[in-house]
N, C-alpha and C positions, 0 to 999 in steps of 0.2 A: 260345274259352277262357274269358272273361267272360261269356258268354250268361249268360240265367238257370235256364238247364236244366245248363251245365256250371259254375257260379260255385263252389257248395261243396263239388265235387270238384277246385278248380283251388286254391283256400285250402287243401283236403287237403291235396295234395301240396305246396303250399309249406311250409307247417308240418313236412311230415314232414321235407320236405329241409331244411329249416333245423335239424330235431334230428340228424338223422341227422350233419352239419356238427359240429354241438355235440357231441355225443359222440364224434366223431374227434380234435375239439379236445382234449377231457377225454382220451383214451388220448394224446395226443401231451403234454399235461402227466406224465402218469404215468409218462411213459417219460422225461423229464427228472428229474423227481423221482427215480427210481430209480437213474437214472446219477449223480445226483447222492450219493445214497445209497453207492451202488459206490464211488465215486470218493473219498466220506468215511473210508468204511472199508480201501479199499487203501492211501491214505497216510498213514492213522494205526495202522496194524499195521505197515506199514515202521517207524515212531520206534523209538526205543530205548525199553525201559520205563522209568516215570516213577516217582520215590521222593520221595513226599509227604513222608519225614521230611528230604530235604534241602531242598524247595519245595514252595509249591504257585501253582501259575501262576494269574494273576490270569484268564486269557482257559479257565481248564479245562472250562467247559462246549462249547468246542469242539471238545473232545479226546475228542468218543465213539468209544470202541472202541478208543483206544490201554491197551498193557498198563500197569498200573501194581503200584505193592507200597507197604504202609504197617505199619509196627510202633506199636501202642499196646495198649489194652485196652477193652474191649467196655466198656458201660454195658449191661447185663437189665433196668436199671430200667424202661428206656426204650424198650425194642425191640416193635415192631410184626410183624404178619402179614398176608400176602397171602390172601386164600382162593382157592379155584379152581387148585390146583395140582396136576400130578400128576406121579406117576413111573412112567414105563413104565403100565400101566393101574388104579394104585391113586392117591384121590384124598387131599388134605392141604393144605397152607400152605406157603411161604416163610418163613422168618423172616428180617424184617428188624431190624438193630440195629447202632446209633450206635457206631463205634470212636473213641474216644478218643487221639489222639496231639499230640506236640509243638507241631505246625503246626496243629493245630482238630480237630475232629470230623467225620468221614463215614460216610453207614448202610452198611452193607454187607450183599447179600444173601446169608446165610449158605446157604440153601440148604433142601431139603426137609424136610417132616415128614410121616407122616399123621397124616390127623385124627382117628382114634379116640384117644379118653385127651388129646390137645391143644385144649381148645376154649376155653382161658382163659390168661392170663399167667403166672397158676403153675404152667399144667400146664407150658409152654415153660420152667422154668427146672432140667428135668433136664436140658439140653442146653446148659447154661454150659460157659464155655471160661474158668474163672479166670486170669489173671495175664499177662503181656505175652503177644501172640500175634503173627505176622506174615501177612497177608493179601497175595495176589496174583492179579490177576482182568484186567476191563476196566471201562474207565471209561465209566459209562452215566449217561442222562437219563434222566429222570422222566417220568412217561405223565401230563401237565396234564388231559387229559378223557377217557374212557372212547372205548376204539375202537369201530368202528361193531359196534351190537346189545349195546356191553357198558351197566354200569350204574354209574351214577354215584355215589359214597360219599356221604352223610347228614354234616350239617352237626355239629362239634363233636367234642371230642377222640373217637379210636378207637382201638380195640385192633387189627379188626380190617378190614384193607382192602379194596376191589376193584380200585383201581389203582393204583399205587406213583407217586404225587403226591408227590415229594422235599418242594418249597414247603410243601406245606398241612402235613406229616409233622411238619416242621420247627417249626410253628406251637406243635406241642403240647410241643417237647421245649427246654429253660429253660436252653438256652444255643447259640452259634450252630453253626449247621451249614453246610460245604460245597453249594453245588447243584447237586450231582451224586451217584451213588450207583458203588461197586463192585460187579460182578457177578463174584464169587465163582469161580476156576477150578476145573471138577472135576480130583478124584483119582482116578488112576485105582485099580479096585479097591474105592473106598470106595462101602460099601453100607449105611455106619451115619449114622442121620440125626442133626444136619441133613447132606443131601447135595450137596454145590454143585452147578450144572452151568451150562453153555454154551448160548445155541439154535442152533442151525444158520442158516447164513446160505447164501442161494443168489447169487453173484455174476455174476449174467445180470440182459438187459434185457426176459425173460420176452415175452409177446407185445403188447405194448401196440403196437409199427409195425405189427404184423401187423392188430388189430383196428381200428388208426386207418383203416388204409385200405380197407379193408370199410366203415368205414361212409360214408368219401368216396365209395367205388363206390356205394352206394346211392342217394346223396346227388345222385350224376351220373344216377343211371338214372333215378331218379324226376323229377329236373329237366328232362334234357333226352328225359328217353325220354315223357316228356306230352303233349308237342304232337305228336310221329309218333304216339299212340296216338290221338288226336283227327282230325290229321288222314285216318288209315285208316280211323277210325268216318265222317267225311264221306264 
């Protein structure tokens, strides 16, 4: 197995099998993280909805995905855009923007637009919602770094976003905000933007046991299927 005619195919396979390990390891993380995911979202859609204008809990960042409802009034001063949005197959923006109520401020994402005629702050202010409103959604985090292949937002105030960074959003708006944002429930019927909506959530643990252990079998074959393949070449 060490000879020097078989050495740097015995290194092969140890390497391979040590990745092949590694990346069972990595799907056997994924499939916790996922249950863990599961598990966040089944006992925080159990809660009762939460009404910001009677509280707002100190620990709320850990309350993604419970429903909540808040009465105040928008700030447009201040409202921001997502790009990369679409609906059904036309592409547009989110609008996000600061509601103002008793207990502080939180953005909430009012929902879609398309981009033709929106590419600037006042094109977005045909879509004012004057005077007290009441909003009811779920309570979501903020995306801190660009998911994998996305792209990361340029330094300094913006109008408009690639990823809804509650913290940095926060930075540019001159008084304090919640950190967390409301994601907006759709209506049904409603087809006049902005259009709120929902993503679909899949509450399975998808195949990540399944790929974990394909690559342990690998992992076994090339480890210990090595040495019967050498010793058959003897």
């Amino acid at each position: 197995m060490f000879s020097r005619s078989w050495i740097l195919t015995t290194l092969l396979v140890f390497a391979g099998s040590a990745v092949c390990v590694r990346l069972g390891i990595w799907q056997l993380d994924r499939l916790e993280q996922r249950r863990a995911f599961n598990a966040q979202v089944t006992s925080m859609r159990a809660e009762p909805m939460l009404d910001l204008n009677q509280s707002v809990p100190a620990d709320i960042k850990k309350m993604e995905w419970r429903s909540v409802t808040v009465t105040g009034e928008y700030d447009f001063e201040n409202q921001v855009a997502m790009r990369n949005q679409y609906h059904e197959t036309e592409y547009g923006y989110h609008l996000i923007t600061p509601l103002k109520f008793a207990g502080g401020t939180v953005l909430v994402n009012r929902g879609w637009i398309p981009a033709d005629g929106n590419s600037t702050p006042a094109d977005w202010r045909k879509y004012d919602e004057a005077g007290v409103v009441t909003v009811t959604g779920q309570i979501r985090l903020g995306q801190e770094k660009p998911a994998f292949g996305g792209v990361a937002d340029a330094e300094g105030k913006l109008d408009v976003w690639n990823n809804l960074n509650v913290e940095r959003i926060a930075t540019q708006i001159p008084y304090p905000m919640l950190n967390v944002f409301i994601q907006q429930d759709e209506i049904a019927g409603d087809d006049v933007p902005p259009i709120p909506f929902q993503p679909e959530i899949e509450l399975t643990e998808g195949s990540h046991f399944g790929y974990a252990l394909q690559w342990f079998s690998f992992a076994t074959i090339l480890f210990f299927g090595y040495p019967f393949f050498l010793r058959k070449q003897k």
